[in-house]
C-alpha positions as CSV (number, residue, x, y, z in Angstrom):
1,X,0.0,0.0,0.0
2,X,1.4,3.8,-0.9
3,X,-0.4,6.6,0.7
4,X,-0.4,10.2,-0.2
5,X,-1.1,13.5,0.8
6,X,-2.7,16.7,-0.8
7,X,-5.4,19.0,0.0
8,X,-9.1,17.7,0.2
9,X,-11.3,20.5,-1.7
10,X,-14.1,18.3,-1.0
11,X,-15.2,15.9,1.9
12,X,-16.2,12.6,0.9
13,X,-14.8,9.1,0.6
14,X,-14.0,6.9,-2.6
15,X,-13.4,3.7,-3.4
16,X,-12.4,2.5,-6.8
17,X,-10.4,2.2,-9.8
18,X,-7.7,4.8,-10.9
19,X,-7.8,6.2,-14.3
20,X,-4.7,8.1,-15.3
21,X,-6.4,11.1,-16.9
22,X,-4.5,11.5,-20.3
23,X,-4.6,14.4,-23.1
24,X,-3.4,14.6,-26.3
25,X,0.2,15.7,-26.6
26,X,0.5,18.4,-28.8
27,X,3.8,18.6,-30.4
28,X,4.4,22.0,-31.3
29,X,7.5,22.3,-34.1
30,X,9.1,25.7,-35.4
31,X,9.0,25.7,-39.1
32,X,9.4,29.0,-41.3
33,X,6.3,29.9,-43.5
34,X,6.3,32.3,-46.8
35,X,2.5,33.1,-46.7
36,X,1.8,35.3,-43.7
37,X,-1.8,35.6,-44.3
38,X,-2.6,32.5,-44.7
39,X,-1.0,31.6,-41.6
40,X,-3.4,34.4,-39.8
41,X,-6.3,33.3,-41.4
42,X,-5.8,29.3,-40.1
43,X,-5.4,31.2,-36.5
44,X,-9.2,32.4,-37.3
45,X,-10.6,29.3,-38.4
46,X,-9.2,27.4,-35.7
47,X,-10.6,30.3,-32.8
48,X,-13.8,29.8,-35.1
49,X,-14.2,25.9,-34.1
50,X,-12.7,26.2,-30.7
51,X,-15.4,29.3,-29.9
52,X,-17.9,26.7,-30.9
53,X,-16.8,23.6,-28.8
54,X,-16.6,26.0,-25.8
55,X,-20.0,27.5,-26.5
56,X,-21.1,23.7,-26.3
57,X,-18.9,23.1,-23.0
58,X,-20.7,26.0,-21.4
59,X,-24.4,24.7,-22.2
60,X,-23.4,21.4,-20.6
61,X,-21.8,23.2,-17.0
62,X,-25.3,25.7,-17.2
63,X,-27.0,22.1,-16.6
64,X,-24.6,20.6,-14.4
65,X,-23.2,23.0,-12.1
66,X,-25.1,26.3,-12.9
67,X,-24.6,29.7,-14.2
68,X,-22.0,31.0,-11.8
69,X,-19.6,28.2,-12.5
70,X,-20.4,27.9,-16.0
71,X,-19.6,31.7,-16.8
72,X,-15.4,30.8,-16.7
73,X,-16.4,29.1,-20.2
74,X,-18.5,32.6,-21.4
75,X,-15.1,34.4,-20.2
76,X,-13.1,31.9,-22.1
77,X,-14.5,32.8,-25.4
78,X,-14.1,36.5,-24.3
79,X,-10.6,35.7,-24.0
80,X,-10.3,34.0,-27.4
81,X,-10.6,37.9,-28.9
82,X,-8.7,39.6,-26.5
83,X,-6.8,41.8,-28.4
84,X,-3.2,41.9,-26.5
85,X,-3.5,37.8,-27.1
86,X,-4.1,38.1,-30.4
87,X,-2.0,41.0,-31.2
88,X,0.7,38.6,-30.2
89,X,0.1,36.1,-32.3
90,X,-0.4,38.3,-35.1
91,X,3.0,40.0,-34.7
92,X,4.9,36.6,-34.2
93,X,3.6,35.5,-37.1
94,X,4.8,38.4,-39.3
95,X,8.2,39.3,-37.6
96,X,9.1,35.9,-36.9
97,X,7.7,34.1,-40.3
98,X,6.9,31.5,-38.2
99,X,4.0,28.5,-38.0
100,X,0.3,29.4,-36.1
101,X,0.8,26.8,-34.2
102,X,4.1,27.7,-33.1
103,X,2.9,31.6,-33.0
104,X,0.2,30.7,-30.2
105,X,2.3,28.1,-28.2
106,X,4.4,31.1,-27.4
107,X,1.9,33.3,-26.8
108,X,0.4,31.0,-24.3
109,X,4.2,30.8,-22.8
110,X,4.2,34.4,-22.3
111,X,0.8,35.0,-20.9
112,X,0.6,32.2,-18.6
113,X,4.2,33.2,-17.0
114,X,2.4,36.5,-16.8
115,X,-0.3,35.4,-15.0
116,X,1.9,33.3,-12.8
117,X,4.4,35.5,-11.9
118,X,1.3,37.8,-10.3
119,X,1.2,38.1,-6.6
120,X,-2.7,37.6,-6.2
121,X,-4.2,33.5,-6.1
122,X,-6.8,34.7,-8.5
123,X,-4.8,35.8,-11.1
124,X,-2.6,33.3,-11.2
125,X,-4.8,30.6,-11.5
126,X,-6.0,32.1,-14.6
127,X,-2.5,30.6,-16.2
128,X,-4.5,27.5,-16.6
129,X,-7.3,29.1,-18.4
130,X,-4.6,30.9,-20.8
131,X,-3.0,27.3,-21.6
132,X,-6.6,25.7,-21.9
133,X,-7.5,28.0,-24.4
134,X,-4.1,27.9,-26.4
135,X,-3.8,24.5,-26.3
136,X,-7.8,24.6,-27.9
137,X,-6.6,26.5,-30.7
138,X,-3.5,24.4,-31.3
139,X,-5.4,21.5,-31.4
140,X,-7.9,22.6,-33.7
141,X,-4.8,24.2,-35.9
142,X,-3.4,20.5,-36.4
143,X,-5.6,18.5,-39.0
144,X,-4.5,14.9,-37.5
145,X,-5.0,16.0,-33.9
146,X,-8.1,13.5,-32.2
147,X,-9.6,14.3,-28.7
148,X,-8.5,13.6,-25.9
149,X,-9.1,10.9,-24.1
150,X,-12.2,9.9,-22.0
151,X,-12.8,7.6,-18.9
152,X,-15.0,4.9,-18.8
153,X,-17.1,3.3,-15.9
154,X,-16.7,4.5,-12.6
155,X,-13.2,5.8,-11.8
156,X,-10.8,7.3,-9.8
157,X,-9.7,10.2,-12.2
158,X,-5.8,11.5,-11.7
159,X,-4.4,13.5,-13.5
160,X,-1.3,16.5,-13.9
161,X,-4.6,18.9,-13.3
162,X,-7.4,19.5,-14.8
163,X,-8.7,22.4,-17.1
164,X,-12.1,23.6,-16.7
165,X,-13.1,22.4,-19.5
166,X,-11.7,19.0,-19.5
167,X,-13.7,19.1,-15.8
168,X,-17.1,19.4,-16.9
169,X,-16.6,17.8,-20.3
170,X,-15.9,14.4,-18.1
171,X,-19.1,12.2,-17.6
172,X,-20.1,13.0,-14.4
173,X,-22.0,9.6,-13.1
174,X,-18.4,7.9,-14.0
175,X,-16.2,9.9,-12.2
176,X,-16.0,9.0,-8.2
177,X,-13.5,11.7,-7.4
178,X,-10.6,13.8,-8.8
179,X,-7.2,13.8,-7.6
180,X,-4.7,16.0,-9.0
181,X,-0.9,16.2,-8.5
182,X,-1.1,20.5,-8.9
183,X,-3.6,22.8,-8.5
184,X,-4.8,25.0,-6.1
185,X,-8.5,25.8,-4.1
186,X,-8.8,28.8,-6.4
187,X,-8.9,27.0,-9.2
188,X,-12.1,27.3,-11.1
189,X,-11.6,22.7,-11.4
190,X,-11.6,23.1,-7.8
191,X,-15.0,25.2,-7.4
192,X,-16.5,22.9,-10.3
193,X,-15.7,19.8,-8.2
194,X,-17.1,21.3,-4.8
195,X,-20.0,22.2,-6.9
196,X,-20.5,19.1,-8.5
197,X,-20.7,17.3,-5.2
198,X,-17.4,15.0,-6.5
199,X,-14.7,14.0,-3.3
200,X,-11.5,15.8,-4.9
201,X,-7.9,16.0,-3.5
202,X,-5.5,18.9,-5.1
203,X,-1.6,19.3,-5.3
204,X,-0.6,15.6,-4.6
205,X,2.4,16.3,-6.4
206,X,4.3,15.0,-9.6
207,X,5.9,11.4,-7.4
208,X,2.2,10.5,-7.3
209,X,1.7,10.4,-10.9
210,X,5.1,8.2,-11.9
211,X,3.9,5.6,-9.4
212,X,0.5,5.1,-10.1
213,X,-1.2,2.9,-13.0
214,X,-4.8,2.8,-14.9
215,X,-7.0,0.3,-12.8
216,X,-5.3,-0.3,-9.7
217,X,-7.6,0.1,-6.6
218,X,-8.0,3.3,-4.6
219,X,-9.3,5.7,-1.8
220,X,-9.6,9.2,-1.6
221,X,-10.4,10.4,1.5
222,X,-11.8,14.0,0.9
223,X,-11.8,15.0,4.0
224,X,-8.3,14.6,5.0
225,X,-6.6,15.2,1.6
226,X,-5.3,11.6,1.8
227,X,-5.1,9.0,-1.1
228,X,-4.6,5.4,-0.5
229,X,-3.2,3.3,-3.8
230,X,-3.5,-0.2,-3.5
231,X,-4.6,-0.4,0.3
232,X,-4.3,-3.6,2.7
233,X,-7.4,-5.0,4.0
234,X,-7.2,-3.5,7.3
235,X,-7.3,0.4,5.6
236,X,-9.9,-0.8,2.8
237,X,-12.3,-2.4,5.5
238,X,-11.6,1.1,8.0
239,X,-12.6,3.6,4.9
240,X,-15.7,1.4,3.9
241,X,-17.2,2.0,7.5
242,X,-15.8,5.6,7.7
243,X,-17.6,5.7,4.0
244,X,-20.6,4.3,5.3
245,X,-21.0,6.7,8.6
246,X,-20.6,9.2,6.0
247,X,-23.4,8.3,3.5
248,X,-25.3,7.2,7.0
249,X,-25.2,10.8,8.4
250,X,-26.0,12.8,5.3
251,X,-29.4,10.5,5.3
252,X,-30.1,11.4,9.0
253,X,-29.8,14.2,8.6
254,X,-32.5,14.9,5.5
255,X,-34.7,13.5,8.7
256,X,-34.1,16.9,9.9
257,X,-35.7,19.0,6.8
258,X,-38.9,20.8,8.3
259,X,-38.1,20.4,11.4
260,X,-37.3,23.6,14.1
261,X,-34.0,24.5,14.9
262,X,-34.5,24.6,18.8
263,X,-32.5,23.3,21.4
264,X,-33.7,20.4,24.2
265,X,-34.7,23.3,26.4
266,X,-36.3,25.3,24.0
267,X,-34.5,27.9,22.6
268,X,-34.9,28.7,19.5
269,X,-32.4,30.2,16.6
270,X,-32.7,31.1,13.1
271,X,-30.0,29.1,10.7
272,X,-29.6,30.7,7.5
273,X,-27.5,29.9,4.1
274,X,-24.0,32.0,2.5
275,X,-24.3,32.1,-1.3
276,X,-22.2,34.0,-3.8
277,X,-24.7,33.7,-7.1
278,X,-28.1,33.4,-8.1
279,X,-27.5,29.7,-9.3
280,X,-26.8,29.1,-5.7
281,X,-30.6,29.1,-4.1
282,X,-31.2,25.8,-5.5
283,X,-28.8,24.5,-2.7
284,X,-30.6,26.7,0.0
285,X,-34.0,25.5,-0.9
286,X,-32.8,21.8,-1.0
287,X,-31.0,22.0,2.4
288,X,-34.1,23.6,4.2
289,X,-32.4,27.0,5.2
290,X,-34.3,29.2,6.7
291,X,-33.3,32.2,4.7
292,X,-29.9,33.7,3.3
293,X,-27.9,35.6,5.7
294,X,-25.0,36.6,3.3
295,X,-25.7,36.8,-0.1
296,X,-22.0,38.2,-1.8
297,X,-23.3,40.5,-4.1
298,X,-19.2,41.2,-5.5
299,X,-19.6,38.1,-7.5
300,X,-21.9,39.8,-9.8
301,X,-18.8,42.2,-9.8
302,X,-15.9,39.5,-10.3
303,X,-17.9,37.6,-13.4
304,X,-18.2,40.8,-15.4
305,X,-15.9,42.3,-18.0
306,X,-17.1,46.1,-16.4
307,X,-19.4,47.3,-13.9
308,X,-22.4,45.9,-13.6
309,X,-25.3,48.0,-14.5
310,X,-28.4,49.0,-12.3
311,X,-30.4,46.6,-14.0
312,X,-28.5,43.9,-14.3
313,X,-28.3,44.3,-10.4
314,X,-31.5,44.8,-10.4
315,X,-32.4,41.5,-12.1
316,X,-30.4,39.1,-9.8
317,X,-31.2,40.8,-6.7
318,X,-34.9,40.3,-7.8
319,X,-34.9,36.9,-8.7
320,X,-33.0,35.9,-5.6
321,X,-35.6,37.5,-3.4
322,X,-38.5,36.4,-5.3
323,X,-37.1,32.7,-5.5
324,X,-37.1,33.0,-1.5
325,X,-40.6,33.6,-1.4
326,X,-40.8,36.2,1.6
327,X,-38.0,34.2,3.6
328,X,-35.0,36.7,5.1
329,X,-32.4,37.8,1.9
330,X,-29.1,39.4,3.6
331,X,-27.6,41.0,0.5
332,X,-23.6,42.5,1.5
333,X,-22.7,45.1,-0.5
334,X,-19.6,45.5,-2.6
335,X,-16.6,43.4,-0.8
336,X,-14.1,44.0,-3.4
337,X,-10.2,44.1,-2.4
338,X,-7.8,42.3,-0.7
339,X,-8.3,38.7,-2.1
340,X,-11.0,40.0,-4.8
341,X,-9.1,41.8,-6.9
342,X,-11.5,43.1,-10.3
343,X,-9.1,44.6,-13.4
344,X,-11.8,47.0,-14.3
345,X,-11.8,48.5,-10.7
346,X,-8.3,49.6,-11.9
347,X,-6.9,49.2,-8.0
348,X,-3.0,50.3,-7.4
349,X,-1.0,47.4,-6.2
350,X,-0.7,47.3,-2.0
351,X,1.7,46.1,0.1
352,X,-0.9,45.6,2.7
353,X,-4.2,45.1,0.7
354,X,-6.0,43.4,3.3
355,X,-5.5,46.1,5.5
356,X,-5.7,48.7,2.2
357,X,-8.4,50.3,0.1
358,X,-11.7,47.6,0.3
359,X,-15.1,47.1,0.6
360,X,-17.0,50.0,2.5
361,X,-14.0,52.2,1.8
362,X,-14.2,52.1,-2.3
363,X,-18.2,52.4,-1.8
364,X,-17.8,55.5,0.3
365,X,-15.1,57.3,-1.9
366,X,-16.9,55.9,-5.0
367,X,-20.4,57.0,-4.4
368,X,-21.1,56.2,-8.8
369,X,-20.6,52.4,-7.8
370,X,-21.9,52.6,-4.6
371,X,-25.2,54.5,-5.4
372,X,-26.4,52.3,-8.4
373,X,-25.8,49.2,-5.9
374,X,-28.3,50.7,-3.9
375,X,-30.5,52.1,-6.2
376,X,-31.1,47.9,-7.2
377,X,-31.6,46.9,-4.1
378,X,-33.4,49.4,-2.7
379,X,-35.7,48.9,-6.0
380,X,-35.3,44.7,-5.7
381,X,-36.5,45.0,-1.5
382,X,-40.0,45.2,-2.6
383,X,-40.3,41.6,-4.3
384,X,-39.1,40.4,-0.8
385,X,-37.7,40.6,2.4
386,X,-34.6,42.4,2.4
387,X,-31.6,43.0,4.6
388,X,-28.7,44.9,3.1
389,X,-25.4,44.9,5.2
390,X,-22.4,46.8,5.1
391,X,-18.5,45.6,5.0
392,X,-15.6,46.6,7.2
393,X,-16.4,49.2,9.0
394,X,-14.2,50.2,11.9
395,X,-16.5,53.9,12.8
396,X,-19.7,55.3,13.7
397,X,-18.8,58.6,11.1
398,X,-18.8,55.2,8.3
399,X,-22.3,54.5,9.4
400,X,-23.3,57.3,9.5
401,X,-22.1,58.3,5.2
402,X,-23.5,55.3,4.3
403,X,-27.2,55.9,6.2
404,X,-27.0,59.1,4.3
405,X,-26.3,58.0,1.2
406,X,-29.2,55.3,1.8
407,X,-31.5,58.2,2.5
408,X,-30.0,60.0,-0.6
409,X,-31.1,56.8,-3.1
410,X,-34.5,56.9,-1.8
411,X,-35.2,60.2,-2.2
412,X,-34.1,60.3,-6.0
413,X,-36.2,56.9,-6.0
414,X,-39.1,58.4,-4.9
415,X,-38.9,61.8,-6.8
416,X,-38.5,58.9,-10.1
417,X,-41.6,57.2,-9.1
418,X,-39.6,54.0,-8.8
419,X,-41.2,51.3,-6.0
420,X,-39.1,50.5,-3.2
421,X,-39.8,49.2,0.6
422,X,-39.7,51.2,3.5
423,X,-39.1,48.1,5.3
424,X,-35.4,47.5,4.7
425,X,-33.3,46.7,7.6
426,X,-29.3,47.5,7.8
427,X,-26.8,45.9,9.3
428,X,-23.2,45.7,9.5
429,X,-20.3,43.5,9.7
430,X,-18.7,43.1,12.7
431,X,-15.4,41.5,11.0
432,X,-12.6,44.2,12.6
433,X,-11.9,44.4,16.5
434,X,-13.1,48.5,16.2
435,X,-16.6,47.3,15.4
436,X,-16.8,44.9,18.2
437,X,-15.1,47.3,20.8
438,X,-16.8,50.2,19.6
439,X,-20.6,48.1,19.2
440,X,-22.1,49.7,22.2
441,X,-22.1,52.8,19.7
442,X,-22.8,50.8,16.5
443,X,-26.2,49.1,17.7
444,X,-28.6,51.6,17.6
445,X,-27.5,52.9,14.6
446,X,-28.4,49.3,12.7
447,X,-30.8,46.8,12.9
448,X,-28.1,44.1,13.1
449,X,-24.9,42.8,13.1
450,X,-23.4,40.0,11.6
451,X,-19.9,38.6,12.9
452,X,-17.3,38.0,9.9
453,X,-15.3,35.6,11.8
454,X,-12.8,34.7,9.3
455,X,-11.4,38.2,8.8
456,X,-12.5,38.9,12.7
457,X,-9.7,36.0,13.1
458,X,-7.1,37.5,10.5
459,X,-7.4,41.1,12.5
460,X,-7.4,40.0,15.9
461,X,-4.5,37.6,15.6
462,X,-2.8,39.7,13.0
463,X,-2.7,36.5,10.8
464,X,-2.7,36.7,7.0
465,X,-5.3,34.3,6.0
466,X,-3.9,33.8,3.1
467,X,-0.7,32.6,4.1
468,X,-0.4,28.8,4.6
469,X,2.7,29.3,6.4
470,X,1.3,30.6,9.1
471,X,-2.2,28.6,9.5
472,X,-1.3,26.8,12.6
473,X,-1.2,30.1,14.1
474,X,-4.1,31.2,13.4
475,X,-6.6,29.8,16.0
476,X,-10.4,30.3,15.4
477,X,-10.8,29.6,19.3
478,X,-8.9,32.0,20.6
479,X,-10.3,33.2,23.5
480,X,-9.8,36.9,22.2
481,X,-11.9,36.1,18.9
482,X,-14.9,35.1,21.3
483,X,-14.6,37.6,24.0
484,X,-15.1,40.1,21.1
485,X,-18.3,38.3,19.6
486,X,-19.6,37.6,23.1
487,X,-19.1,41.6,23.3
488,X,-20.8,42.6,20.4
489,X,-24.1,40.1,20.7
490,X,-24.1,42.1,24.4
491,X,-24.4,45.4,22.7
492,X,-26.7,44.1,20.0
493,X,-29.3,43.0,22.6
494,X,-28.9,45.9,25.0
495,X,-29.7,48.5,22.0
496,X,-32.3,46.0,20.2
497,X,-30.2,44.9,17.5
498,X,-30.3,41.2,16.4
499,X,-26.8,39.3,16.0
500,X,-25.8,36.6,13.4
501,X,-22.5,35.4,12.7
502,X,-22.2,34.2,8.4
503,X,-18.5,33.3,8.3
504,X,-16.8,29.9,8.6
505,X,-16.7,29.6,12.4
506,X,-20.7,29.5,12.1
507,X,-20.6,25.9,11.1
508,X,-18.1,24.6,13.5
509,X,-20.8,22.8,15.9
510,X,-18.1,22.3,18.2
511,X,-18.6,26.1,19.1
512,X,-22.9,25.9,18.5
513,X,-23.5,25.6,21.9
514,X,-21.0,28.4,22.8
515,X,-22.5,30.6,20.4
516,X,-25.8,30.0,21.7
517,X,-25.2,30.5,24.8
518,X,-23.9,34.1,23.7
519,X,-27.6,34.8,22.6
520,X,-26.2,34.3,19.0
521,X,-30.0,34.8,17.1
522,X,-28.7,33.9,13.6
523,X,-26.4,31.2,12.1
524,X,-25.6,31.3,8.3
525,X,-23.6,29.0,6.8
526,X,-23.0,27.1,3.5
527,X,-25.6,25.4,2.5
528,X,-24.5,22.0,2.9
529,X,-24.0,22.7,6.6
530,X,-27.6,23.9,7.4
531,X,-28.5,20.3,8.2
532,X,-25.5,19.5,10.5
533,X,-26.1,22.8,12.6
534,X,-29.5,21.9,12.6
535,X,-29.2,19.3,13.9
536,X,-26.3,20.0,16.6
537,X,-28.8,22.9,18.0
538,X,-31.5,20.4,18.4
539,X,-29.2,18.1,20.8
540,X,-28.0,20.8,22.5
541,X,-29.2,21.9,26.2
542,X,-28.6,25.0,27.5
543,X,-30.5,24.3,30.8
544,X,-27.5,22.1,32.5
């Protein structure tokens, strides 16, 4: 038996065959060409067929994984005219006198190093989507290229990595999990995989590959990034009852849908769902949340090529409150910055961005993007029940711009003749140690506050929470993280404010009982967790 060791992107256990994952290789030769023209004009035909096959890729994600996820293929195709890439290939071509397929091999080279050499995770995963879509067009340049190769029955797929399109173009109801040897969790394969509901282990590493061969028998163990190739009996007869607890629980606990989420004594508290798109309420709905307390409305921001218009807004903000049918929508505004970095924003580069220019502060010195937010949602609240909440704040003079500008939008609503509801509450985060020292003031300015626990964590222990070097460091428990959240439900009550904490520490029922005896009212968390808190409240007495 060989074991190894990656990162789990999504918890589950397989059993089964291995299928070494493998693609075409697409020799690309140098060879000098006299007609320069023609040479550009094969380049067009061959973006011509791959802009087809990816207009076909993305139909197939819109059924399979929804529109959110299936939008990296609609950015693909954007990508496929992008005028710097294609410049390139153009001028290699001429100055060169060089092959197409040699032109955009180099090309891809040269962007994906680009992309690489960036310092933000985001940007440099989209390296992969350069070479994907290079390596597209050099296929579809060579005439005796075939595609690549598919897997057949149920299998372990491995692989180098995975493109996004070679992801959803696999049959899923044949593929147990995914296990890479590179990678990383901001990979769009990643997000497809955790969205397809497939167990999938990243960045194994290159060793893994040499040693392993089509059918031999294997586990993935998604939960603790480990992958076991040939296992004895004793570790194959362990993961089929671990396997089998696993698929055991998730059935339980669909016992739980329609039931109250109220603890042995009688307490009762509202569990809610996080959700970054409209394709997302599918997953609310299935997993019986009781609302959505954090709705991240920057991903409307991230998938566009510019700023999203009012009505654009307007139309997803509408269709996410109508889908809830009257239930509690929390919609966040703009939480751009830091880790979500948008080219069109134009941001300077930061030593410090996560303590730089984001969120609240780019809405409050950019009242343009700021207002026509607003303006949607304000016009969106009355097809449902609408909370709006507000990003790092660290001041009372911050709430008290952005209740002003709130009162601004509704008077130039009003004087339009444009609907809206008076009924609107605000809230704001409480994610930096000012707002929960300083919540005694912040309460009766809002109608609630919802705790952002993993930036709360990355502030209070001054612990980048993007740095993996430094992740054992960065306790979630610390005793100062919930002395601050234990302050700020205290204030919330005192000044009638409700208090509901939407990041990760929210599903850790190790801490459920803590946080209720807080007087937490509100827990929102992924929707795949509603269930599992569910049903940790409802075991839970508060009485002994």
């Amino acid at each position: 038996m060989n074991k190894y060791k990656g990162k789990g992107v999504y918890g589950a256990v397989a059993i089964g065959k291995i299928s070494v994952y493998k693609r075409q290789e697409l020799s690309v030769k140098r060879t000098r060409i006299e007609d320069v023209e023609a040479e550009k004009k094969r380049v067009e035909r061959a973006k011509e067929i791959s802009n087809q096959e990816l207009s076909d890729i993305y139909e197939k994600a819109l059924r399979e994984v929804g529109e959110t996820n299936a939008q990296i293929f609609e950015i693909h195709m954007m990508m496929l005219e992008d005028e710097d890439y294609n410049e390139s290939i153009s001028s290699i071509i001429e100055t060169q006198l060089v092959n197409a397929e040699y032109a955009v091999a180099l090309t891809s080279d040269n962007f994906a190093q680009m992309f690489a050499a960036m310092d933000d995770a985001y940007m440099q995963a989209r390296s992969a989507d350069v070479k994907d879509i290079s390596n597209r067009i050099i296929k579809n340049l060579s005439s005796d290229s075939t595609n690549m190769n598919g897997v057949t029955g149920k299998m372990i797929v491995c692989a180098d990595d995975l493109a996004p399109s070679e992801t959803v173009a696999l049959d899923k109801d044949n593929v147990l999990a995914f296990v890479t040897a590179y990678g990383s969790s901001n990979s769009h394969t990643a997000i497809l995989a955790r969205n397809m509901n497939i167990p999938a282990i990243i960045g194994v590493g290159e060793d893994f590959l040499n040693d392993i061969k089509d059918g031999e028998l294997a586990i993935v163990d998604g939960f603790t990034g480990e992958i076991y190739v040939n296992p004895d009996d004793e570790t194959l007869d362990a993961m089929e009852r671990k396997q089998a607890e696993d698929n055991e629980k998730k059935k339980l606990l669909l016992e739980l849908k329609g039931k109250e989420n109220v603890t042995i004594d009688g307490t009762k508290i509202k569990i809610f769902a996080n959700i970054g798109g409209v394709d997302n309420i599918g997953a609310v709905l299935l997993n019986d949340a009781g609302g959505i307390g954090l709705f991240r409305s920057e991903f409307l921001y991230l998938e566009n090529s510019d700023y999203p218009t009012e009505e654009q807004q307007l139309i997803a903000y509408r269709k996410v409150l109508e889908s809830m049918a009257g239930k509690k929508v929390i919609i966040r505004t703009l939480d751009i910055g830091a880790d979500k970095q948008v080219d069109y924003f134009n941001l300077d580069k930061e030593e410090n961005p996560a303590l730089g220019y984001r969120a609240i502060r780019i809405c409050l010195t950019r009242p343009d993007i700021f207002k026509t937010q607003l303006r949607a949602l304000y016009r969106a609240s009355v097809y449902g029940n609408l909370g709006i909440m507000f990003p790092m704040i660290t001041s009372v003079s911050e709430v008290e711009k952005i209740k002003a500008v709130c009162d601004e939008v509704k008077m130039e609503l009003k004087e339009e003749g444009l609907e809206y509801s008076e009924n609107v509450e605000l809230g704001i985060m409480i994610e930096t140690p000012a707002a929960a020292v300083i919540s005694d003031l912040l309460a009766p300015m809002v109608d609630f506050f919802s705790v952002g626990t993993n930036d709360l964590t990355q502030y209070t222990l001054a612990c980048d929470r993007q740095n993996p070097n430094i992740e054992s460091f960065c306790d979630t428990h610390h005793e100062a993280i919930l002395r601050l959240i234990q302050m700020a439900a205290d204030n919330a009550h005192k000044n009638g404010a409700w208090i509901g904490i939407c990041g990760e520490l929210a599903a850790d029922t190790s801490l459920t009982e803590r946080f209720l005896r807080m007087g937490i009212d509100e827990l929102s968390v992924s929707p795949g967790f509603v269930l599992k808190v569910r049903n940790q409240v409802r075991n839970t007495d508060l009485a002994k």
